[in-house]
C-alpha positions in Angstrom: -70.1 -71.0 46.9 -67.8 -74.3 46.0 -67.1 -72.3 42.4 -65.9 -68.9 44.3 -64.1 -71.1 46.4 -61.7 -73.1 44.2 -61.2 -69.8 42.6 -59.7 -67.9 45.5 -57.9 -71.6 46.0 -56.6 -71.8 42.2 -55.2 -67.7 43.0 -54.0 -68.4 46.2 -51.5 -71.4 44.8 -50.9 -69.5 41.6 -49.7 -66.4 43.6 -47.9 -68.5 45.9 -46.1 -70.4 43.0 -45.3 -67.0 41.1 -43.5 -65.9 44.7 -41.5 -69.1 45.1 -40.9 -68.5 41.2 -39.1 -64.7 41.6 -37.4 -65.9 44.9 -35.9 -68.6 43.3 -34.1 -66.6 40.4 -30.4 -66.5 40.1 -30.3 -62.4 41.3 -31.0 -63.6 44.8 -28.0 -65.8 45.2 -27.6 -68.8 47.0 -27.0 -69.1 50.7 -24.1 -71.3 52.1 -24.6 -74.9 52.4 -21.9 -77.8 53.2 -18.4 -76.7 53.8 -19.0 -72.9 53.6 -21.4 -73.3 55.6 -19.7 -75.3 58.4 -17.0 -72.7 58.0 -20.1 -69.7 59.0 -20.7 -71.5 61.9 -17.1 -71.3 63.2 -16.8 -68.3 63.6 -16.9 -66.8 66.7 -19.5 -63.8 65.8 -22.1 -66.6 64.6 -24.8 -66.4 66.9 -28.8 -67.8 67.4 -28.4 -68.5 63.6 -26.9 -65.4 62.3 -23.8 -63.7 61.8 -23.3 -60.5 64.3 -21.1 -57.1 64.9 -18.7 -56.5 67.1 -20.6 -53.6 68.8 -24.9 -54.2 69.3 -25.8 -52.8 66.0 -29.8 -52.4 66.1 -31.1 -51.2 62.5 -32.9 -48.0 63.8 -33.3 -46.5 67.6 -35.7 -47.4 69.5 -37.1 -44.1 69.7 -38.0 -44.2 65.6 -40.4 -46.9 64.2 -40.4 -48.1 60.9 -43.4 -46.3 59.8 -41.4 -42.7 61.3 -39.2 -43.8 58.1 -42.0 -44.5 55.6 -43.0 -40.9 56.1 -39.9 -39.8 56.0 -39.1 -41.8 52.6 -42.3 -40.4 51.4 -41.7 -37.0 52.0 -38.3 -37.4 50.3 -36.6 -34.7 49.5 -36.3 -32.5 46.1 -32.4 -31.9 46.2 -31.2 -35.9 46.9 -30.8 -36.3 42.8 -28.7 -33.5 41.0 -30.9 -31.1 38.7 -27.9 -31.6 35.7 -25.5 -34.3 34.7 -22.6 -34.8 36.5 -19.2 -34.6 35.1 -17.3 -36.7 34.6 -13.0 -37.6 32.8 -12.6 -40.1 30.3 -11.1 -43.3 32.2 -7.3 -43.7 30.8 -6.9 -47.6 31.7 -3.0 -47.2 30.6 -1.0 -49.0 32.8 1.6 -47.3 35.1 4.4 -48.1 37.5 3.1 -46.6 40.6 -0.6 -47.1 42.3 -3.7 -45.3 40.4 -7.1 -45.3 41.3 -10.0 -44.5 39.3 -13.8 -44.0 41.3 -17.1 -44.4 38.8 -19.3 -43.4 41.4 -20.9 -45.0 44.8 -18.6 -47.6 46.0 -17.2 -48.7 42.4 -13.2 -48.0 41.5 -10.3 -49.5 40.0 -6.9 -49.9 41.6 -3.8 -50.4 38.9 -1.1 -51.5 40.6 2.0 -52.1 38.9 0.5 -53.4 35.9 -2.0 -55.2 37.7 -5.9 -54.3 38.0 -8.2 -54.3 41.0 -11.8 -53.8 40.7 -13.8 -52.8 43.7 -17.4 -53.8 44.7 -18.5 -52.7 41.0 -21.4 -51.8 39.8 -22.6 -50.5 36.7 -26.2 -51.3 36.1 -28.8 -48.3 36.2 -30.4 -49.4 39.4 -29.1 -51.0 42.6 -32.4 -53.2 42.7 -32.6 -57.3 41.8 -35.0 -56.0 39.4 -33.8 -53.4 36.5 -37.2 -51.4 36.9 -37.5 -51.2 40.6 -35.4 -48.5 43.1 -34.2 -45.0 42.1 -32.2 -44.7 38.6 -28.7 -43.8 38.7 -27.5 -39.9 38.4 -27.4 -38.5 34.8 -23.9 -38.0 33.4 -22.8 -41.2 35.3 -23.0 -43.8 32.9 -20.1 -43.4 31.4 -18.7 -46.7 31.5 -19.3 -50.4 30.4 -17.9 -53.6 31.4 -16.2 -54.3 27.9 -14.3 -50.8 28.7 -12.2 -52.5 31.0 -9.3 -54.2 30.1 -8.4 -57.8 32.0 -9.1 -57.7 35.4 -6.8 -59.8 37.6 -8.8 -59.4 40.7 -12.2 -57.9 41.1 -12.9 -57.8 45.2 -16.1 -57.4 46.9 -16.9 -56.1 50.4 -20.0 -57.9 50.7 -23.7 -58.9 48.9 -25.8 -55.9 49.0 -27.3 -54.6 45.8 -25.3 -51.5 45.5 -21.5 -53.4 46.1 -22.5 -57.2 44.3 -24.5 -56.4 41.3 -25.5 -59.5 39.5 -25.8 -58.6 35.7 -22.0 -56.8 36.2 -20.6 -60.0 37.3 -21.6 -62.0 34.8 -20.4 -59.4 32.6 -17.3 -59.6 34.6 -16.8 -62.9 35.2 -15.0 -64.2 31.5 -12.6 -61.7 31.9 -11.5 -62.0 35.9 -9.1 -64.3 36.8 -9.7 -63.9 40.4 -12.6 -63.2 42.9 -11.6 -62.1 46.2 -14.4 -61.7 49.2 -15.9 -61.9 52.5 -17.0 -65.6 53.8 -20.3 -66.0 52.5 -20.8 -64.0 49.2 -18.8 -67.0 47.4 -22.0 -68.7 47.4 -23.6 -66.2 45.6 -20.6 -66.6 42.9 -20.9 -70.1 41.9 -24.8 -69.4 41.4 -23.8 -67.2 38.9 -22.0 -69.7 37.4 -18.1 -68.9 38.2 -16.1 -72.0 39.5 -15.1 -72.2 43.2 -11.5 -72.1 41.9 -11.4 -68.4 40.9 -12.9 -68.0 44.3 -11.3 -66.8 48.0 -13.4 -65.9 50.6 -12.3 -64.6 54.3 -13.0 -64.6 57.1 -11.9 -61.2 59.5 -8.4 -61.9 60.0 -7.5 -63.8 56.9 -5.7 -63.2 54.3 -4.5 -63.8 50.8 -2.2 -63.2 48.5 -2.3 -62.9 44.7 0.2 -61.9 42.5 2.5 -60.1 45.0 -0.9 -58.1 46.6 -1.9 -59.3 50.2 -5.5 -58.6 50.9 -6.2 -58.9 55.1 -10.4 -58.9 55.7 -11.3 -56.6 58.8 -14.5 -56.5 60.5 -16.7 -53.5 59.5 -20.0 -52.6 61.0 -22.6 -53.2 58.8 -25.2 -56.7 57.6 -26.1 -58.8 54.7 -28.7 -60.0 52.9 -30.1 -60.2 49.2 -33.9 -61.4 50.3 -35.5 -62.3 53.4 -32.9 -63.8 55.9 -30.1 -61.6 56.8 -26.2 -61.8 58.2 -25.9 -65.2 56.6 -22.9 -64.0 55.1 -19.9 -61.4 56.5 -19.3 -57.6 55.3 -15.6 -56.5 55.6 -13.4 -54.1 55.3 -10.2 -55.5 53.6 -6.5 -53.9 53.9 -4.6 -53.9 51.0 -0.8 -54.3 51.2 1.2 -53.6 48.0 5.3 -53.5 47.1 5.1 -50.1 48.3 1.9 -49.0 49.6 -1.0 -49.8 52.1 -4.8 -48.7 51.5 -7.8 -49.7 53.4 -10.6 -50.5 51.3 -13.6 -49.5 53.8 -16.8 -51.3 52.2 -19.8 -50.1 54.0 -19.5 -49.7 57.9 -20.9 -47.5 61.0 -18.4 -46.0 63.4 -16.9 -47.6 66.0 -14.0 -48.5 67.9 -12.2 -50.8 65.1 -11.3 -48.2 62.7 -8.7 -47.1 65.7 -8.0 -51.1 66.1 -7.2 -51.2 62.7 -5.2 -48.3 62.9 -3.4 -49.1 65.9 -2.3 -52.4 64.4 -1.8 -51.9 60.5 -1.7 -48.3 59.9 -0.6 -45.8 59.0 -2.1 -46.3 55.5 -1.2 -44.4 52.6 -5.2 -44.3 51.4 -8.2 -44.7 52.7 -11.5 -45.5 50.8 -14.4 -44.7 53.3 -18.0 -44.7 52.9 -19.3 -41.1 52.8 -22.8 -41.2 52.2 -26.6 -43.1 52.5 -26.5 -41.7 56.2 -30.0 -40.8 58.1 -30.9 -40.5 61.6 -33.1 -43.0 61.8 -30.6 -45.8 60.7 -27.4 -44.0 62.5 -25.3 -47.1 63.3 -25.3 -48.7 60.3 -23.4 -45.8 58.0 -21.4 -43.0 59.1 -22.2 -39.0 58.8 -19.4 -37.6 57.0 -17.9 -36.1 59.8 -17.5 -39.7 61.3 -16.0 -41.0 58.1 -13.0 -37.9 58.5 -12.5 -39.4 62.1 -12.4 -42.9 61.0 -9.7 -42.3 58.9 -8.1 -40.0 61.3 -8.4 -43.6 63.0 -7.0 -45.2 60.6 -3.8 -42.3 60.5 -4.7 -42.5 57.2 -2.5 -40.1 54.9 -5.4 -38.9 52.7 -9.1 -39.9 52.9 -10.8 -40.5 49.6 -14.7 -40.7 50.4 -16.8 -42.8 48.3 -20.6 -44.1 48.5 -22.1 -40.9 47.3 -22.4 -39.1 43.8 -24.1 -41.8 41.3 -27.7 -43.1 43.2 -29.7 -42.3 46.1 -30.5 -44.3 48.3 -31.4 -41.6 51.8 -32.9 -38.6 52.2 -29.7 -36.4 52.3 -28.9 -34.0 49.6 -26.9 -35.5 46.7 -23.9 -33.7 47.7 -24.1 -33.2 51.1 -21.8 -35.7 51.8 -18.5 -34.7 50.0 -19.2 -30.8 51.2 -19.7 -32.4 55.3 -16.1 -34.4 54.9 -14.3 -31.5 53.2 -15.4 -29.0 55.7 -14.2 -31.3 58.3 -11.3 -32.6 57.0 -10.1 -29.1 56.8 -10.6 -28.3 60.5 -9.3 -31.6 61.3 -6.0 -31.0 59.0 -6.8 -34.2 57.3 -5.5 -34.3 53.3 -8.7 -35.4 51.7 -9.0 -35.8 47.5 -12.3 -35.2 45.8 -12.0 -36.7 41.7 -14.5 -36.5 39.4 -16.1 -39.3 38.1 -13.2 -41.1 35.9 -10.6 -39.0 36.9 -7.4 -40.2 38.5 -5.9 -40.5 41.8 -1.7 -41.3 41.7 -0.5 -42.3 45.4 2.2 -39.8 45.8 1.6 -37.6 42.7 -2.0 -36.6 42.3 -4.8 -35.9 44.2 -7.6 -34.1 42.9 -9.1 -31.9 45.0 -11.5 -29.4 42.5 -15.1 -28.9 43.6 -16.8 -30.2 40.8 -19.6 -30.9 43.3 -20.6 -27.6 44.0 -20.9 -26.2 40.2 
């Protein structure tokens, strides 16, 4: 009986050790300590030990339980990957005067801007997982790019730490050739783990802002959480405005509807892009994301001039059908008279020139 018992003892403090071991590793991040910290605690949404919404922002109804969404994730559903491989454009990275912006997928793109280059929440590992064989591969046809493709960034900016906007093996295959990291008050910490110094750092708060290199990026609240393991809202999520020499986008990050996409519009629009999320919607987690037709009101919101919708087309990570999304926002775009562009995968928007609008989805 002693023998059996030291043996389940011996398990129980190797399994233990093992768990402290993965939750320990560098894909996890840190959380904020010291200064950054102290600077969390400030804020006026920091509550009961956690950063909070705007709006009471429960994670599912009340009337759905977690194990409604189990079954429902077990049941899945045969059309949320695409049967083929998407198409996709050859990035062209040439520089331009003007503002160009390129989407790889989900919530990835690159802004050039007068020269400069702006690289959004990107990822381009084949799984938005800590681990590279856990969570659903990415579509085929859209690995099309790799990190060395791009040429110097001078800002890469990122909405905040989930898997599918912060991926850790792209940063550090980011982080020699970035001169700058711009994000929300938090995901810093997260950063220096990774071994990037606090120099080449900003984080904001909802309301700040910074400039680099004549761009002015203003963090807004979204509606949304954090978290890379156990504990959650320990950092924000944002949405972030960008202001060039001659243009204004909002760069949406992820975010349910509610009242502060007409805020923002009220106060800094009209804008001559928005970037919403437009996919990764379900009923049982409604306020959280937005249904496509929400996403063409929040940049109707916004009095955005055209609505580019992103966070679809390269994983899945609901239950909805791969392309649902973009086909929801373009039906209602049209009946709302809202300019929306739909580019493949590579191709290139030009503010004020181009805007793709071909239904590559539907082929």
């Amino acid at each position: 009986m002693k023998k059996f018992m030291y043996i389940i003892l011996v398990l129980i403090v190797l399994i233990s050790g093992f768990a402290f071991w993965v939750m320990s590793l560098p894909v996890f991040g840190s959380l904020s300590e010291g200064t950054r910290l102290e600077r969390i605690k400030a804020l006026p949404n920091y509550k009961n030990g956690a950063l909070e919404n705007k709006s009471p922002t429960p994670m599912k109804p009340d009337e759905v339980s977690y194990l409604d969404m189990v079954i429902a994730m077990i049941k899945g559903n045969e059309n949320s990957s695409p049967k083929k491989a998407l198409p996709h454009v050859k990035p062209d990275f040439s520089k331009l005067s003007g503002l160009k912006v390129i989407w790889f997928g989900h919530s990835s793109y690159l802004l050039q801007v007068d020269g400069l280059h702006v690289l959004v929440d990107p990822v381009f590992s084949p799984r938005t997982s800590p681990f590279s064989f856990l969570g659903n591969k990415n579509y085929e046809g859209t690995d099309f790019v790799k990190t060395e493709d791009f040429p110097a960034l001078d800002i890469v900016l990122i909405t905040h730490d989930h898997y599918d906007h912060m991926d850790h093996q792209t940063i550090l295959r980011l982080k020699d050739k970035t001169k700058h990291f711009v994000t929300s008050l938090g995901a810093g910490a997260h950063l220096e783990r990774w071994g990037i110094p606090a120099d080449k750092i900003t984080e904001l708060a909802w309301g700040e802002t910074v400039e680099k290199d004549g761009l002015k990026f203003l963090a807004r609240s979204a509606r949304h959480f954090t978290g890379r393991l156990f504990k959650r809202n320990q950092s924000l999520w944002s949405a972030f405005i960008l202001q060039t020499p001659n243009h204004k986008l909002y760069l949406g990050g992820d975010s349910g509807y509610d009242t502060h996409f007409k805020q923002d519009g009220e106060s800094y629009g009209p804008f001559d892009l928005a970037i919403l999320e437009c996919g990764q919607y379900n009923v049982n987690w409604p306020l959280i994301h937005m249904f496509p037709e929400q996403t063409v009101q929040a940049a109707i919101d916004l009095k955005a001039k055209v609505l580019l919708p992103v966070h679809w087309g390269k994983f899945t990570l609901a239950l909805h059908d791969w392309n649902e999304p973009v086909i929801r926002a373009v039906k209602k775009a049209e009946e709302m008279n809202l300019k929306i562009t739909t580019p493949m995968l590579g191709e290139a928007i030009v503010l004020d020139q181009e805007y793709p609008v071909k239904r590559w989805y539907l082929d």
